[in-house]
Backbone bond lengths (Angstrom), bond angles and torsions (degrees), N, CA, C in turn:
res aa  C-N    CA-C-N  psi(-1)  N-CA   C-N-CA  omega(-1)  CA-C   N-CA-C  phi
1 X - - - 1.447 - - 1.530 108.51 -
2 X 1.679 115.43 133.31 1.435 95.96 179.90 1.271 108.51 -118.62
3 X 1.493 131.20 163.09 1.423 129.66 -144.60 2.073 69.80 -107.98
4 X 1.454 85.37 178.98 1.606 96.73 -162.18 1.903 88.90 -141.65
5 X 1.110 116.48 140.28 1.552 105.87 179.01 1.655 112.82 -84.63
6 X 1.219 110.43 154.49 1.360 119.71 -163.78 1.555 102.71 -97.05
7 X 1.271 111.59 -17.65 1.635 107.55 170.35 1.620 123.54 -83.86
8 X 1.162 115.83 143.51 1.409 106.58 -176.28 1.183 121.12 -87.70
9 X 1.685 140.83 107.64 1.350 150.40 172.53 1.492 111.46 -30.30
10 X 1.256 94.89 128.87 1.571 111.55 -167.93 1.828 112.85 -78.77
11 X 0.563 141.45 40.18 1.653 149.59 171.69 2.021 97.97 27.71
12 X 1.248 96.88 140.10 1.764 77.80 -169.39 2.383 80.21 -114.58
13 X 1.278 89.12 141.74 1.569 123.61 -177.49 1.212 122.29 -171.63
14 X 1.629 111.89 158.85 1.232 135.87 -161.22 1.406 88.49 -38.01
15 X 1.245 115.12 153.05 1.638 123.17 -178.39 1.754 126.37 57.17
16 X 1.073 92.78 0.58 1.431 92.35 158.66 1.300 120.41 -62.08
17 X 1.931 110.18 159.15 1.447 116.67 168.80 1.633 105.54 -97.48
18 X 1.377 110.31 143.04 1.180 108.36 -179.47 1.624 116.45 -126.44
19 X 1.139 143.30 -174.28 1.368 165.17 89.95 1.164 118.58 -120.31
20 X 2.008 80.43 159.96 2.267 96.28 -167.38 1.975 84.02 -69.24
21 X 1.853 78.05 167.50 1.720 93.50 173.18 1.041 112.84 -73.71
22 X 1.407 123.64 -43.03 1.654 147.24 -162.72 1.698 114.21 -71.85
23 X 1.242 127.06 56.58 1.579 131.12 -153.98 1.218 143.72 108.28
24 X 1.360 119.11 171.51 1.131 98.21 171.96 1.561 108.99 -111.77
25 X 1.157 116.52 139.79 1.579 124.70 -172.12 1.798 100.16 -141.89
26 X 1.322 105.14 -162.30 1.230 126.33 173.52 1.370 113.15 -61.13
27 X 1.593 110.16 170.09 1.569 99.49 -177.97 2.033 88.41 -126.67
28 X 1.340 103.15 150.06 1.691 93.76 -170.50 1.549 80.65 -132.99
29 X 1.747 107.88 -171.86 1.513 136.37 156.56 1.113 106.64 -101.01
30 X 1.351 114.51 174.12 1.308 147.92 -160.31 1.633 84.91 -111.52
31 X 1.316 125.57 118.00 1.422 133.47 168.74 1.534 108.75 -104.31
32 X 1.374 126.40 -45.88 1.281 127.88 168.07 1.682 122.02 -136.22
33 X 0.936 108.57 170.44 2.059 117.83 159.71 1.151 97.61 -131.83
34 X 1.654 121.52 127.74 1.011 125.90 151.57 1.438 131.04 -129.89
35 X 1.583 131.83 166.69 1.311 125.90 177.53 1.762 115.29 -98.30
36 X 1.646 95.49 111.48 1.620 79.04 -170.12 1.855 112.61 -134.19
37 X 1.156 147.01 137.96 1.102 143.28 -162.26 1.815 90.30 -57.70
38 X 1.541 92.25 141.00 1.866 105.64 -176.08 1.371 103.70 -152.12
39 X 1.180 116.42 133.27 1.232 133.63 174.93 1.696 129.48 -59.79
40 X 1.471 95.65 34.04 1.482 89.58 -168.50 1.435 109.35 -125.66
41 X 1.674 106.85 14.23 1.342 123.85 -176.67 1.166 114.14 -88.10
42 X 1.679 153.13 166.54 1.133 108.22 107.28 1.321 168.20 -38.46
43 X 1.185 104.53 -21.75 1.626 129.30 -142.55 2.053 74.03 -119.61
44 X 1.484 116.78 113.85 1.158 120.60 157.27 1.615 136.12 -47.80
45 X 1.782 96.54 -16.08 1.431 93.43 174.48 1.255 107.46 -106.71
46 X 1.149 130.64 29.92 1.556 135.94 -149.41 1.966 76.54 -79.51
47 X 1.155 109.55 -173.08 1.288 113.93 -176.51 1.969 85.54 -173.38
48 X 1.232 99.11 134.03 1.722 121.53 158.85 1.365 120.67 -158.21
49 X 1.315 94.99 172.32 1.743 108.54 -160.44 1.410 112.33 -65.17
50 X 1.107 101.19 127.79 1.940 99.38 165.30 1.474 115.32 -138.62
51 X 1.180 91.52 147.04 1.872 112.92 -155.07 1.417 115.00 -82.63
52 X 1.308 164.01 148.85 1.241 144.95 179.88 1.203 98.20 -138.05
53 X 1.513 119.60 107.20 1.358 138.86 171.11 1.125 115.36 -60.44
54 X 1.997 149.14 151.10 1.010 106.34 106.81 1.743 110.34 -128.11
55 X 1.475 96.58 139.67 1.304 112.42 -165.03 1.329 118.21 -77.62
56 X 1.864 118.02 154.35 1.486 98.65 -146.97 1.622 99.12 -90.20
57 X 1.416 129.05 20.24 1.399 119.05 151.02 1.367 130.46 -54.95
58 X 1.319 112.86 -28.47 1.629 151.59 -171.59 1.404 103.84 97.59
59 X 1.237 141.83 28.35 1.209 130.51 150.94 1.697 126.11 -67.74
60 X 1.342 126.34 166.22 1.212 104.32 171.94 2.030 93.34 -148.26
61 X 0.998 108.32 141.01 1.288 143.97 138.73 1.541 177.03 -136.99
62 X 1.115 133.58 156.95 1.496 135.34 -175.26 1.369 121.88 -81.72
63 X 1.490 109.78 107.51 1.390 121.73 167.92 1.542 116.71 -125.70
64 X 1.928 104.78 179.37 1.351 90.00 -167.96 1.854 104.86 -115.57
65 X 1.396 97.46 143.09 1.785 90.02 -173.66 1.243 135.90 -5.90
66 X 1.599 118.41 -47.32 0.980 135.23 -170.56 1.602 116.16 -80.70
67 X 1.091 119.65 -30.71 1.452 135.67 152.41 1.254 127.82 -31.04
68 X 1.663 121.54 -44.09 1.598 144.70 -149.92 1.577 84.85 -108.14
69 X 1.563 105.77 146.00 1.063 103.57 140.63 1.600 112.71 -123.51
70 X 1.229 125.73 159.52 1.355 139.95 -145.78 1.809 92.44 -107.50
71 X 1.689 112.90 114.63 1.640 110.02 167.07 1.354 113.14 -74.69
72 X 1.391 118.38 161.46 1.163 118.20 -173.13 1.504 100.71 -91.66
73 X 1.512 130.24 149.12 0.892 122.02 167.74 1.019 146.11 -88.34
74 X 1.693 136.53 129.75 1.537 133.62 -172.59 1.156 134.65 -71.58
């Protein structure tokens, strides 16, 4: 039997709060979503989502949805 979480998943979009899954780092927004050809297809024209951070160090980067996890908001 699998338990199901009782909180409701935060939808990740422009203005979201974010951090990567993989550590602990900075926490950024969600500046864009976009659709962009990515190498993780076969198919060279495959096209998926990529996220455009920018993190509140002032760095900014591109990851992919699944990467981020989405803060809940206060």
């Amino acid at each position: 039997m699998s338990e199901q979480s009782k909180e409701a998943v935060t939808p990740l979009e422009k203005g979201s709060r974010v951090k990567r899954k993989s550590g602990n780092g900075s926490r950024g927004t969600v500046r864009e979503i976009r659709t962009e050809v990515t190498a993780t297809g076969s198919d060279l024209m495959e096209k998926g989502l990529m996220v455009v951070v920018d993190w509140d160090n002032g760095t900014q980067s591109y990851f992919t949805p699944n990467s981020l996890d989405v803060l809940p908001k206060r």
